[in-house]
C-alpha angles and dihedrals in degrees: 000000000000124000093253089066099055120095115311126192100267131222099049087160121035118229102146118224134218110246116226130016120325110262117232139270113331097007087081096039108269129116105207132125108245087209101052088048090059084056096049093045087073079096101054099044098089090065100017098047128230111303085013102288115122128214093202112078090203087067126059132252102236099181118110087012115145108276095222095048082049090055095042088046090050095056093043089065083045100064099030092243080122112044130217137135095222105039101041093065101048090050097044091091108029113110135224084269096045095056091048082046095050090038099054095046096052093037085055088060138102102258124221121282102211134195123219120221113258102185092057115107148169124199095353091311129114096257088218083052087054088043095048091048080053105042087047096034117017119196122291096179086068101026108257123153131230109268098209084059090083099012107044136238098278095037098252095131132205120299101181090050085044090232102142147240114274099164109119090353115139115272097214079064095046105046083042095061099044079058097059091040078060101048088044085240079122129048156175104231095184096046118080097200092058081223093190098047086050092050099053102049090068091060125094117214090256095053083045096051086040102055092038086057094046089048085056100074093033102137 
């Protein structure tokens, strides 16, 4: 494995991160009804899965995903500043209500418990090994930071920052989505750095395949 995969010092940029599982409904700022929201999930069962795990990894698990990144996401479909065909439509027409609703039912729920691919490599290493070094580490050769900085460890997030839980979540999604953070197809429209975009474009496909992989089997 070459020299730039091994240990890094983490934390190259502080975050901060929120140690243990999330908490439920308005003790993470949102006001929704977590059993309204199951009601109104009906809706979002046939790509997200019951009780928020998807079977598709091309869609993500939303259950036990931080309430106030769920509401942020959601009106980001809303108003098209996130783009996707599947998601624009179904949020057109949610309220204010309807997102902390949404939020606080799939937040409440167990969230998926993932399983990296062992037998994955790149250049004779185990591709999830590269992808913890990263996630733990970063680079510091080209500049990446370490992921668990802002995302924790155990890949929790950050609820109060609104950065997301990665722990367990497909790695198809969430190599997918570091992509379009690349590409600026996805962006963060109330951070000035744009933090994700900058990040990325540090990362080479490999390092992107690697730590989605490692992401993955987070538990």
């Amino acid at each position: 494995m070459k020299k730039l995969y091994c240990l890094l010092i983490a934390g190259l940029i502080t975050c901060g991160y929120a140690s243990g599982e999330p908490k439920v409904g308005s003790q993470l700022g949102v006001s929704g009804d977590a059993e309204a929201g199951k009601r109104k999930a009906a809706a979002c069962v046939a790509c997200h899965g019951k009780d928020g795990i998807s079977e598709n990894p091309a869609w993500p698990h939303l259950a036990g995903q931080g309430g106030k990144y769920l509401v942020d996401q959601l009106r980001l479909f809303k108003q098209r500043v996130r783009v996707n065909t599947l998601m624009n439509p179904q949020a057109a027409n949610l309220s204010e209500q309807d997102m902390q609703d949404l939020a606080a039912y799939y937040n409440g729920l167990p969230p998926a418990l993932g399983v990296a691919d062992a037998d994955k490599e790149f250049q004779g290493a185990r591709l999830y090994l590269i992808g913890e070094n990263i996630y733990r580490g970063g680079n510091s050769v080209t500049g990446v930071p370490a992921c668990m900085s802002c995302h924790a460890p155990n890949g929790v997030g950050n609820e109060a920052a609104k950065f997301p839980r990665l722990a367990g979540q497909h790695a198809l999604y969430s190599a997918a989505q570091l992509r379009a953070y690349r590409s600026g197809a996805r962006y963060q429209i109330d951070d000035n750095l744009d933090m994700m975009k900058k990040v990325v474009s540090y990362m080479t496909e490999q390092e992107i395949e690697a730590v989605s992989e490692y992401i993955a089997g987070l538990r």
